[in-house]
Structure formats: C-alpha cells, structure tokens
C-alpha positions as CSV (number, residue, x, y, z in Angstrom):
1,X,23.1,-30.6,-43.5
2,X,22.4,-32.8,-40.5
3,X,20.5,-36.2,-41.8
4,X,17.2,-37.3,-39.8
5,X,19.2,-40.6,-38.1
6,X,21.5,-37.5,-36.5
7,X,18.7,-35.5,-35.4
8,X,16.8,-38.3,-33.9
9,X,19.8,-39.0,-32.1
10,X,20.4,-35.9,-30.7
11,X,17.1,-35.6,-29.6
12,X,16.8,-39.2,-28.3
13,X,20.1,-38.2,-26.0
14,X,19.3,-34.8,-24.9
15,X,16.4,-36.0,-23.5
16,X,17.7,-38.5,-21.8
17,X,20.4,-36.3,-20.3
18,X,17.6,-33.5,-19.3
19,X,15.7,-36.5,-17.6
20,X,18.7,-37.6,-16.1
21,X,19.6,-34.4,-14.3
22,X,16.1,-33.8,-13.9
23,X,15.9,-36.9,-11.6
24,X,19.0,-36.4,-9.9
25,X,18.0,-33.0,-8.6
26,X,14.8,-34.3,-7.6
27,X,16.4,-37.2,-5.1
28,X,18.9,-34.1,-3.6
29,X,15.9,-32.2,-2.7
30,X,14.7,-35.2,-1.3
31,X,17.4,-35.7,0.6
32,X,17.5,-32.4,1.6
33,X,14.2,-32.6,3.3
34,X,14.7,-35.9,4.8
35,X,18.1,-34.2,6.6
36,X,16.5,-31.2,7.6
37,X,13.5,-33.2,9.7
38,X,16.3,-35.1,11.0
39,X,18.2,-32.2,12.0
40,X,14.9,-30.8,13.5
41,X,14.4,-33.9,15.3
42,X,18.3,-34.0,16.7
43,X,17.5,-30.5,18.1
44,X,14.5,-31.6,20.4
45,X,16.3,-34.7,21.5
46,X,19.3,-32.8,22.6
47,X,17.1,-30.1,24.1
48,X,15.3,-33.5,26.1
49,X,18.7,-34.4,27.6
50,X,19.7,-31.2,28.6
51,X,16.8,-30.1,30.3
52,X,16.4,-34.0,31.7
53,X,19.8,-35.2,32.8
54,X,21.9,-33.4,35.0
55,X,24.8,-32.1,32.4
56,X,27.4,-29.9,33.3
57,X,25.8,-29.1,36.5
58,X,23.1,-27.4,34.9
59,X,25.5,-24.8,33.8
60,X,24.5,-22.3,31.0
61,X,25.8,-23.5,27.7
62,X,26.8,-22.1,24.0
63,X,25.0,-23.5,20.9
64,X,26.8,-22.9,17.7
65,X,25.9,-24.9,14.3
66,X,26.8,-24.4,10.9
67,X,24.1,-25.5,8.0
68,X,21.9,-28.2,9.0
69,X,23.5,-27.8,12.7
70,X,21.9,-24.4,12.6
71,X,18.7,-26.3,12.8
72,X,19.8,-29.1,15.9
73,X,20.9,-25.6,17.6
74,X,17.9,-23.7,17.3
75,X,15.5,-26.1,17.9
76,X,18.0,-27.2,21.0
77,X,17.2,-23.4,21.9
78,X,13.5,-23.4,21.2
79,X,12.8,-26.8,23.2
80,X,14.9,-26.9,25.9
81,X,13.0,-26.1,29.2
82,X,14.9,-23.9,31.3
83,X,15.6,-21.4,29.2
84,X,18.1,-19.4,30.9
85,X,20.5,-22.2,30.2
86,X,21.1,-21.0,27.1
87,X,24.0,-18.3,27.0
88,X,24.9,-17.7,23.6
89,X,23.2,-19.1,20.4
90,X,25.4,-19.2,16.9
91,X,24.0,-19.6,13.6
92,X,26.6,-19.6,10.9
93,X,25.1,-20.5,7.4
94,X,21.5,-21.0,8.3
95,X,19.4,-22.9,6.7
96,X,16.6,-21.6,8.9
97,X,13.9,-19.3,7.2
98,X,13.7,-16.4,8.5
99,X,9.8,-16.8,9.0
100,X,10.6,-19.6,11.3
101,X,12.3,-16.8,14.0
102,X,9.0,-15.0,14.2
C-alpha cells in the first residue's frame, strides 16, 4: 500500500512534469508562428527585389522551398510583379494550407 507522503509526491511531480511539457509546447507553437510571419515577410521582400532591381537580366526564375521556405517561395510567387518571371514553382513539405492556394 502506497502511504499518503508517496502519493502527494507523485502528484506534486506529475504535475509539475504535465506543466512542464505543457509550457514547452506552448513556446514551440510560439515560435512556430513567429517563423512562419517571418518566412511570409522574407517572401514579399524577395518578391520587392526581383521585380525592383535588375537581377539576372530579368530572366525567368525557379522557386523551390522546403518547410518554411515553402512559404518565402510562394509568397515570392504571389508578390512578385511581373509575373511571367516565374518559371517553375516547387513546394516540397509545405507548410502552406491548402486554403491559402484558393
């Protein structure tokens, strides 16, 4: 039979360990978030240079991005002005809803 001092324990540390993985989760998805409007953000300023400076001779490009570079690719593609500049768009383990292609 387990005495009272044990089960307080246990309940005192399991607790704590719930809290503490709890809380950890929480500041990933945080995280999360605060890389994906970053990513988002990435993606306009790269579409700004393209379509402003003179890269690559205005040459059509290819955009591939994997995870959270899914996200500076499309929104390269989305933003970018001249929109036949854009040959070929990769998206390899998006990230992107699909919602956000409608």
């Amino acid at each position: 039979m387990i005495s009272s001092a044990a089960s307080m324990a246990w309940a005192s540390a399991s607790a704590l360990v719930s809290q503490f993985i709890v809380g950890g989760i929480a500041r990933i998805i945080k995280k999360f978030w605060k890389c994906y409007s970053e990513a988002v953000n990435v993606g306009k300023a790269q579409a700004h240079m393209l379509s402003k400076m003179n890269m690559l001779d205005n040459k059509p490009v290819n955009l591939a991005g994997f995870s959270l570079g899914t996200l500076v690719a499309y929104y390269t593609a989305v933003n970018i002005k001249e929109k036949n500049r854009i040959c070929d768009l990769y998206l390899l383990g998006s990230v992107l809803d699909k919602n956000e292609f409608l």
